[in-house]
VEXDREN-2710 file (C-alpha; in Angstrom, 1 decimal):
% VEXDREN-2710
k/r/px/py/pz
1/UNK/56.9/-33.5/113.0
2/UNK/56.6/-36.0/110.4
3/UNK/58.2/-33.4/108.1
4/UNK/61.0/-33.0/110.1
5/UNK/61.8/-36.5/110.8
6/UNK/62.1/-37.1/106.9
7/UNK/64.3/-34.2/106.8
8/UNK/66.7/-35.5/109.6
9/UNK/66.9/-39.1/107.3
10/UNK/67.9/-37.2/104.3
11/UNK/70.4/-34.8/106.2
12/UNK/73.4/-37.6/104.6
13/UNK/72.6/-36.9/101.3
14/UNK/71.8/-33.3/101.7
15/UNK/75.3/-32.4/102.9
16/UNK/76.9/-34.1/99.9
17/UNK/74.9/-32.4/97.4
18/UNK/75.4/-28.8/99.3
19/UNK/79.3/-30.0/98.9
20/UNK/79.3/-30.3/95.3
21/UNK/77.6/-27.4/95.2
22/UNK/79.9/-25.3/97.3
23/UNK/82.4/-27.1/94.8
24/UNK/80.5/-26.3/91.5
25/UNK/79.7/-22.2/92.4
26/UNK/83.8/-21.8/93.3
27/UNK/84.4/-23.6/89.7
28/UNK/86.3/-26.8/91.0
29/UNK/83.0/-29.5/89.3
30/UNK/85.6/-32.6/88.6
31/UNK/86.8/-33.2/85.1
32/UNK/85.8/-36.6/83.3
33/UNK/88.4/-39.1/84.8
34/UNK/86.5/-41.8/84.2
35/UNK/87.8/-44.3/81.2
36/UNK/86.4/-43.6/78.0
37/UNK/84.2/-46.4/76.6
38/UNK/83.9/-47.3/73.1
39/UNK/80.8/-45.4/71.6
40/UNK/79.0/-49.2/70.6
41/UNK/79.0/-50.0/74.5
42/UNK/77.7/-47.7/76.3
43/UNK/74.7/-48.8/76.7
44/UNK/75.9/-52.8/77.2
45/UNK/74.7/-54.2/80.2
46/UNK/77.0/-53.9/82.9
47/UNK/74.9/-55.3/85.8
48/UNK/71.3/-56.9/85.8
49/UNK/69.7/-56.4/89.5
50/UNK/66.8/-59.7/88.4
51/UNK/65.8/-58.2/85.1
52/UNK/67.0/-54.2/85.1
53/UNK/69.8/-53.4/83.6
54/UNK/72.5/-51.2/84.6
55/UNK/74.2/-49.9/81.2
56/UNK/78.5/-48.8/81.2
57/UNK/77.1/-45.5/79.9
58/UNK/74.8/-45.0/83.6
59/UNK/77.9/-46.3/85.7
60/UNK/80.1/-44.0/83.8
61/UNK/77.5/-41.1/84.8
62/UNK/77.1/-41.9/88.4
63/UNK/81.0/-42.4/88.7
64/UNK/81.6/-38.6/87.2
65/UNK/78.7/-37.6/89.8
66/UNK/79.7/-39.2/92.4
67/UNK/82.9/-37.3/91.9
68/UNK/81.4/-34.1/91.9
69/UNK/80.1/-35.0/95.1
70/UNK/82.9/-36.2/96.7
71/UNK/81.8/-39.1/97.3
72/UNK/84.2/-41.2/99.7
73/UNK/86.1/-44.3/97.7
74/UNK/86.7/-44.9/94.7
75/UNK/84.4/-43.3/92.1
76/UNK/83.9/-46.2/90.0
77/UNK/83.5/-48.5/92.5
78/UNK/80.7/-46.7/94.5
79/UNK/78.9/-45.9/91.4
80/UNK/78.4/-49.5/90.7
81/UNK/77.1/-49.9/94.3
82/UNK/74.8/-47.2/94.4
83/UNK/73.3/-47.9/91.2
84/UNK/72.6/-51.9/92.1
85/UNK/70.8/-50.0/95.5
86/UNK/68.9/-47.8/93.3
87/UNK/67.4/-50.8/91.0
88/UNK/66.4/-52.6/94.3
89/UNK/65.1/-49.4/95.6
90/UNK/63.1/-48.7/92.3
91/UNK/61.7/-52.1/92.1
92/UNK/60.3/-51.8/96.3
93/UNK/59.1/-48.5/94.9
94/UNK/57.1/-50.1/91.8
95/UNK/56.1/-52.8/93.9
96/UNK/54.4/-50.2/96.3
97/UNK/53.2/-47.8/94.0
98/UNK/55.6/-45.0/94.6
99/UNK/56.1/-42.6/91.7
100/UNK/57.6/-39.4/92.5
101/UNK/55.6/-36.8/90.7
102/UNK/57.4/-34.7/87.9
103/UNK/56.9/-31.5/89.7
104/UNK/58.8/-32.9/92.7
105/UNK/61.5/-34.0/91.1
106/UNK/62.0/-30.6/89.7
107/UNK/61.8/-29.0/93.1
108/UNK/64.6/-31.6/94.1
109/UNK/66.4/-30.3/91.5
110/UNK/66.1/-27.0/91.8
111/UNK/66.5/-26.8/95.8
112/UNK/69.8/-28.5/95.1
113/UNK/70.8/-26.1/91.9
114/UNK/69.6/-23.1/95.0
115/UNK/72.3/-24.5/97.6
116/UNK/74.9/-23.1/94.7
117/UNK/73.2/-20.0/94.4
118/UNK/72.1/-21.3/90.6
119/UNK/69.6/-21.5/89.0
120/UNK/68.5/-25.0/87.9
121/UNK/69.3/-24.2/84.0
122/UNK/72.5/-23.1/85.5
123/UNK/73.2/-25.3/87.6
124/UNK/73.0/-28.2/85.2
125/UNK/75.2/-26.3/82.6
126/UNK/78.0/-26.5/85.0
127/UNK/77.1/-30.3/85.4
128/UNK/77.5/-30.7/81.4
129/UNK/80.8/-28.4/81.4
130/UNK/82.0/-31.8/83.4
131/UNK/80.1/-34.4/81.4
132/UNK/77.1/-35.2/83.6
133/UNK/73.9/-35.2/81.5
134/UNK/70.7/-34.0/83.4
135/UNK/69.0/-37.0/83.3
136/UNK/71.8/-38.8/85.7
137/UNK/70.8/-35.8/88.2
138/UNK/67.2/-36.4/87.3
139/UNK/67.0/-40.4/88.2
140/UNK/69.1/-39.9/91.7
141/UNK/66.8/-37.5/93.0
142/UNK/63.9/-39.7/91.8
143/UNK/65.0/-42.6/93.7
144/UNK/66.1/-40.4/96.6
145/UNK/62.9/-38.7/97.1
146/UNK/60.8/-41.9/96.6
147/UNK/62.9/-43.5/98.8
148/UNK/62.8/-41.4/101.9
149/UNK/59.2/-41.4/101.4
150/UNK/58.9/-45.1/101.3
151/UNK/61.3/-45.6/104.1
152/UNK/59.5/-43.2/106.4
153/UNK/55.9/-45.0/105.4
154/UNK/57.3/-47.9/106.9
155/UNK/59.8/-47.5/109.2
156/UNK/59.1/-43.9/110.8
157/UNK/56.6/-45.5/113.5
158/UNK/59.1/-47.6/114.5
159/UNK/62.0/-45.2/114.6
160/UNK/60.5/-42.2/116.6
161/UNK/62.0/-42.3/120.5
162/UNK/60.2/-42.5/123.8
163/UNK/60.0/-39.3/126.1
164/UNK/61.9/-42.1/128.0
165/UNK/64.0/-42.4/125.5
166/UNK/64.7/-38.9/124.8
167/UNK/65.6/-37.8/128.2
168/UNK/68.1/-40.7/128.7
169/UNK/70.0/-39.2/125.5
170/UNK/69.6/-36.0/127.0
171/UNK/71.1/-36.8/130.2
172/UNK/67.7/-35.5/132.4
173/UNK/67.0/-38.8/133.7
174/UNK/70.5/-38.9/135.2
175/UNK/71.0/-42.5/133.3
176/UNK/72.5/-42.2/129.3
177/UNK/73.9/-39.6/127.4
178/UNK/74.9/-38.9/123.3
179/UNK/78.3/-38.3/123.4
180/UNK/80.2/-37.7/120.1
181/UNK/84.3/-38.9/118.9
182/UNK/85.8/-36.1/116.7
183/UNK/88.4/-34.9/114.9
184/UNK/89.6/-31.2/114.6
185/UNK/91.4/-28.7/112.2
186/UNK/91.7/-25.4/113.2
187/UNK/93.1/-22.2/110.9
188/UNK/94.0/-19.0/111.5
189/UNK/92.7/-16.6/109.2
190/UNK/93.4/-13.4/108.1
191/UNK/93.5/-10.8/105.1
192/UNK/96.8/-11.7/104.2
193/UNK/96.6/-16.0/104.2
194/UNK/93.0/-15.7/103.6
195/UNK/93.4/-17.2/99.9
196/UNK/96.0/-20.0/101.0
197/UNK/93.7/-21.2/103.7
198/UNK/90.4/-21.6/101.3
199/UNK/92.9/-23.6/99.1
200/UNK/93.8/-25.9/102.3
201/UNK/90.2/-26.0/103.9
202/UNK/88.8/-27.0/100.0
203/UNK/91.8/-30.2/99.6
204/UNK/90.6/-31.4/103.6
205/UNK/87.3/-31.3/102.3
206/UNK/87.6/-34.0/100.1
207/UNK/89.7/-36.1/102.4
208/UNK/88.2/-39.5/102.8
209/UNK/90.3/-41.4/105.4
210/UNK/91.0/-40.5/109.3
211/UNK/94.6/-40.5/108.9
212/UNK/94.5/-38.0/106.1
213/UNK/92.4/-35.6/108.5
214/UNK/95.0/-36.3/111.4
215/UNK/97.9/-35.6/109.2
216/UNK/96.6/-32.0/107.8
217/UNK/95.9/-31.2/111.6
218/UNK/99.2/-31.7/112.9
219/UNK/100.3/-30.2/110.3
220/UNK/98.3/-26.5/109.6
221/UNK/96.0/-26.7/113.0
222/UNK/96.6/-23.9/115.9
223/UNK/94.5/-26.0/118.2
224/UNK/96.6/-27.7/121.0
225/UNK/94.9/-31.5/119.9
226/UNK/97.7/-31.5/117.3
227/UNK/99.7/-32.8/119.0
228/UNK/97.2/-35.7/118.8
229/UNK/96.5/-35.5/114.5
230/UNK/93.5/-33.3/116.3
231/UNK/92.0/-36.4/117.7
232/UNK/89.7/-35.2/120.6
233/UNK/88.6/-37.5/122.8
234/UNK/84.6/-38.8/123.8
235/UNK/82.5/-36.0/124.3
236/UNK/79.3/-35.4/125.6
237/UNK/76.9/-33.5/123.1
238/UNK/75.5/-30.8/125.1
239/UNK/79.1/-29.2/125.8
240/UNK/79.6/-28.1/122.4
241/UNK/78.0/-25.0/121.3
242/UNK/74.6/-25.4/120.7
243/UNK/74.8/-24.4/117.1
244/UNK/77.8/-26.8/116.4
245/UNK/75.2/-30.0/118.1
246/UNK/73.2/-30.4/114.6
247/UNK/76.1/-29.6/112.1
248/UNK/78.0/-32.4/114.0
249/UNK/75.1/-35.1/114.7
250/UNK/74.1/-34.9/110.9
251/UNK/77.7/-36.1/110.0
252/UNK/78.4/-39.7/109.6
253/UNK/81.5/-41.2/110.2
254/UNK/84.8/-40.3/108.2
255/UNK/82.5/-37.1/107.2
256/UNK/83.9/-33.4/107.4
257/UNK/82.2/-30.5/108.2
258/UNK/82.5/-27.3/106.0
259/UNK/85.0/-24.8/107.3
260/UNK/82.8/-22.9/110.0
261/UNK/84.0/-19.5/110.7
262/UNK/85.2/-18.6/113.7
263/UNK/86.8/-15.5/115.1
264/UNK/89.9/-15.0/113.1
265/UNK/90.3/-18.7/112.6
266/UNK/87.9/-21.3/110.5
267/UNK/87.2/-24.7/112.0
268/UNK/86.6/-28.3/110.4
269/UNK/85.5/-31.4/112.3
270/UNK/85.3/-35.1/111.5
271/UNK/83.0/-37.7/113.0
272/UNK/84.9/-40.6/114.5
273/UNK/82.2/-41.8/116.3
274/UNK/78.6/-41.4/118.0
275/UNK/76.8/-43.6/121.3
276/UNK/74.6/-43.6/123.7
277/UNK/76.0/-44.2/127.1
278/UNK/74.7/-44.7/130.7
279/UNK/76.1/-42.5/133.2
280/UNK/74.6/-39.0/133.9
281/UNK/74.6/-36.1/131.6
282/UNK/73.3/-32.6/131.8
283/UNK/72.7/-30.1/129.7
284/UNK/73.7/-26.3/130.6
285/UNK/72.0/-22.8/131.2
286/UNK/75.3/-20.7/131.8
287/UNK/79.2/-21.1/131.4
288/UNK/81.1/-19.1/133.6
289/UNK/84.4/-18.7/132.1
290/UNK/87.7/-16.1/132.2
291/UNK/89.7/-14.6/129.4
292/UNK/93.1/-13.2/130.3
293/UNK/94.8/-11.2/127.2
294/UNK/98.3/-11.0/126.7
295/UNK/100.1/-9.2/123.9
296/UNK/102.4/-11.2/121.2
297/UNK/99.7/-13.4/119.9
298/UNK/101.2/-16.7/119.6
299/UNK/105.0/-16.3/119.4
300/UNK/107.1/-18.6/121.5
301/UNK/107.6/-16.1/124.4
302/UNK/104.0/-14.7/125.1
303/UNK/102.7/-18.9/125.2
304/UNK/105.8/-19.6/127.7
305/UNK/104.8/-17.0/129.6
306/UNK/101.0/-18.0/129.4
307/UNK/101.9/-21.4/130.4
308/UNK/103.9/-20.0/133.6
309/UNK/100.9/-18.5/134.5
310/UNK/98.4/-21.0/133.8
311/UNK/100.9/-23.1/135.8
312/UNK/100.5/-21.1/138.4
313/UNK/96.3/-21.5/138.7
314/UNK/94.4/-23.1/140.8
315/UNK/91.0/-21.6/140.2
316/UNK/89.7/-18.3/137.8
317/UNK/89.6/-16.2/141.2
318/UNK/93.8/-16.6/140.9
319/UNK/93.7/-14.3/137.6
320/UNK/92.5/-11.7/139.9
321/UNK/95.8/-11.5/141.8
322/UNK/97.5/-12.3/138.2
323/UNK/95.5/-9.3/136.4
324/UNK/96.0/-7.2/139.9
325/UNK/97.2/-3.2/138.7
326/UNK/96.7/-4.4/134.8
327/UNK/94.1/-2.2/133.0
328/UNK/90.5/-3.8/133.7
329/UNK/90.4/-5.2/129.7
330/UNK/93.0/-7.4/130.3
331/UNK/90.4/-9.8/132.2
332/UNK/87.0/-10.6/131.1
333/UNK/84.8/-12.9/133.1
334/UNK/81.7/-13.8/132.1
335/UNK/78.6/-16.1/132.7
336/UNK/76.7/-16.4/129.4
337/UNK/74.0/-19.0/128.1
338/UNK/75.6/-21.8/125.7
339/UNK/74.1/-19.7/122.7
340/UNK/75.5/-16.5/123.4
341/UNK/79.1/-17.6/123.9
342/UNK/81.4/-17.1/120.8
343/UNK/81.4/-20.4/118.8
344/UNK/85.4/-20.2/119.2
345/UNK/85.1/-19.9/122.9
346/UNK/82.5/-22.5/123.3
347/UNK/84.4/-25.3/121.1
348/UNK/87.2/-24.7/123.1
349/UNK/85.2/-25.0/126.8
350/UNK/83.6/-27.8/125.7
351/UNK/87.3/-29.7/125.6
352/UNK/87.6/-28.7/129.5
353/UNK/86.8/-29.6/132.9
354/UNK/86.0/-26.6/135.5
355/UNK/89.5/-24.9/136.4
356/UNK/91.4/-26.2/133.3
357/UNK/92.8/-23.9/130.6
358/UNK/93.1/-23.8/127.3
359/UNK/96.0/-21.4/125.4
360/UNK/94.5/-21.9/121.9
361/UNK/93.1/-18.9/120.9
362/UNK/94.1/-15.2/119.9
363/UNK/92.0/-12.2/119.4
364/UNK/93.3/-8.5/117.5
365/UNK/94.2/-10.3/114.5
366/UNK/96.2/-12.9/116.2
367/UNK/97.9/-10.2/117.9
368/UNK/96.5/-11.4/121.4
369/UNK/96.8/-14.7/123.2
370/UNK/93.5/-15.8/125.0
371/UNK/94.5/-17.4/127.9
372/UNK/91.0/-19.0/128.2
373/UNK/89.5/-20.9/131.6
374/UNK/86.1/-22.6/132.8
375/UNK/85.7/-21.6/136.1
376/UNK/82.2/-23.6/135.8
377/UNK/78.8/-25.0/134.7
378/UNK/75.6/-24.0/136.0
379/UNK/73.0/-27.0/135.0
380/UNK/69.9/-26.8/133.5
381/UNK/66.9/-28.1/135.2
382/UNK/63.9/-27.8/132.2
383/UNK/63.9/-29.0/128.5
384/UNK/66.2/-27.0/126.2
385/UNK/65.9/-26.2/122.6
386/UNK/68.0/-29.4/122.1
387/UNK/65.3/-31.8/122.7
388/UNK/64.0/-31.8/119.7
389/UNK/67.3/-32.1/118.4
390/UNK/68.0/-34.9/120.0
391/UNK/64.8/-36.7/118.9
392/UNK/65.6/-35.9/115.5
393/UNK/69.4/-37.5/115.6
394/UNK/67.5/-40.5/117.6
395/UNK/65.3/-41.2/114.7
396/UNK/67.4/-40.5/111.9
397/UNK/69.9/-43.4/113.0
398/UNK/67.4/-45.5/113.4
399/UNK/65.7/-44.8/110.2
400/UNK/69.1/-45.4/109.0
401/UNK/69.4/-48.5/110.4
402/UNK/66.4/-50.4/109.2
403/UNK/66.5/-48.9/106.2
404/UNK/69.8/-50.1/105.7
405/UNK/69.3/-53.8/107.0
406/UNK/66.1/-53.9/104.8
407/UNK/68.5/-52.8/101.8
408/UNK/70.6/-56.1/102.4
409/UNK/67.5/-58.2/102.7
410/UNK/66.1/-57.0/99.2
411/UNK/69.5/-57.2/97.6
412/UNK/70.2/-60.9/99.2
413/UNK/67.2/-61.8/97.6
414/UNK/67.8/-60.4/94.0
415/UNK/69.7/-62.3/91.7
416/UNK/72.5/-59.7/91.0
417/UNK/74.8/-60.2/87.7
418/UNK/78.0/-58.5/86.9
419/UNK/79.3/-58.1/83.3
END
């Protein structure tokens, strides 16, 4: 359990390295931006944290891998910040005895070179092709693994949920729920736009700033929230697919997901927001919901006449009358577990309320509307797979949260000098 936990805490910086390294294997590492300082100072103090020293050359590293990253802000800037965290953190480390051993640090390394599909010689080749000498990756997984082991030491105990806890986040005791705030882009895909939608999904990725996200999805998304920059509003966890739940509870806010592939489309999401609420919440052993197919995919005159007939619904047993002499395929009704329904389907039923309808998807190459309906939600009674889940996103943000607070403490005690 304790493994797990750890894992959950380090999710953040897990998802930027796999980022960089999704950028590194498609051959987009960041060229050296940063401003070229004279060869006689780089290694001039720029910042003492009490009596380590922070050199120009190590912020000019961490601000080229930072970039790489894709790091949110200004690379420069955040370099400067993270490395005055790291002296704190390696001086709490020292203090406590915590020396990551050599052979972990190499398995850092290496599981990160893996998420590119590299090997770690490899890997760190394409690093230098951009300027960023091993030794800068060396000393941040260092800190980061000695770090996460320090903070789980001594905060872990403290962080782990109640049952209590656990089943008011999960809805089952009728008095709290996890509800999430996000942001949505979603792309049709095909053979032929197939190359200019990796270019689009790749610049979104390395948007930093909720009105950048908004602005792409009025602009390229197919998704009806559009008309709202893709802004969705509060959401209760357990409606979105259950393989979605983790992807989106590891992201922090302002944070983008990778393009997930959908069915003819790919989909990104950004976190606006996360609580816990009182108020009831359930979780859900079967969706029943319709599909009605009409030909023309998403031209103006197959959605007018999609919105006449969604117009024209009351319940799904009204697209029997609707579908009435039509061959049988043109209506599909089912009632499937959250985990078997398309993730496409089950991102777009977990925008609606029983008897609403959403005209967002196509099928047959876009060919075919989906006129898509929940007709319902059957709840579940036991413990789902999502428990554990749950307990994990619980803990992390808590984690978090002292870790971060006892951050501040260390660094409002440190006498902190900048060049």
């Amino acid at each position: 359990m304790q493994t797990i936990l750890t894992q959950a805490f380090s999710a953040s910086l897990i998802r930027s390295l796999s980022k960089a390294t999704v950028a590194l294997t498609l051959g987009l590492a960041l060229s050296s931006t940063a401003a070229p300082v004279a060869a006689q100072g780089l290694f001039s103090p720029a910042v003492t944290v009490d009596s380590a020293v922070i050199t120009q050359y190590e912020l000019q590293q961490r601000a080229l891998f930072m970039g790489v990253l894709r790091t949110p802000g200004n690379p420069e800037i955040m370099a400067r910040e993270e490395l005055i965290k790291d002296r704190l953190k390696m001086a709490e480390l020292d203090r406590v005895g915590i020396s990551p051993s050599e052979e972990d640090i190499t398995a850092g390394m290496t599981e990160l070179a893996g998420r590119a599909n590299l090997s770690l010689n490899e890997f760190l080749t394409v690093l230098k092709q951009s300027g960023i000498e091993p030794e800068t990756v060396r000393d941040s997984t260092k800190v980061g693994i000695g770090w996460r082991e320090y903070v789980s030491g001594r905060f872990l105990s403290r962080a782990r949920p109640t049952e209590v806890e656990i089943d008011r986040a999960m809805g089952q005791a009728g008095s709290g729920g996890v509800q999430v705030l996000l942001s949505e882009l979603i792309v049709p895909i095909n053979e032929q736009n197939a190359e200019q939608v990796q270019n689009l999904t790749d610049q979104v990725g390395e948007i930093t700033s909720f009105a950048a996200f908004s602005s792409a999805a009025t602009q390229y998304s197919a998704s009806d929230s559009r008309n709202n920059g893709g802004r969705l509003p509060w959401m209760n966890l357990t409606k979105l697919p259950p393989q979605l739940q983790p992807v989106v509870l590891a992201l922090d806010p302002g944070e983008i997901t990778e393009p997930l592939p959908l069915q003819g489309a790919v989909a990104m999401f950004q976190m606006r927001g996360v609580r816990e609420v009182t108020g009831s919440r359930q979780t859900y052993s079967a969706i029943d919901y319709a599909s009605y197919y009409l030909p023309g995919g998403r031209n103006a005159e197959t959605l007018a006449q999609a919105q006449k007939i969604a117009d024209s619904l009351d319940t799904c047993e009204d697209l029997y009358g609707v579908a009435k002499d039509q061959d049988p395929s043109v209506l599909d009704r089912q009632s499937l577990v959250p985990a078997e329904i398309p993730q496409d389907i089950g991102i777009e039923l977990a925008k609606l309320d029983p008897n609403e309808i959403s005209l967002s998807l196509t099928r047959n190459q876009g060919q075919t509307l989906v006129l898509l309906m929940l007709c319902g939600r059957t709840a579940q009674l036991g413990e789902g797979e999502s428990r554990e889940t749950v307990a994990n996103a619980l803990t992390n943000q808590r984690l978090t949260s002292l870790a971060d607070s006892f951050l501040e403490q260390l660094r409002a005690d440190a006498l902190i000098i900048e060049k």
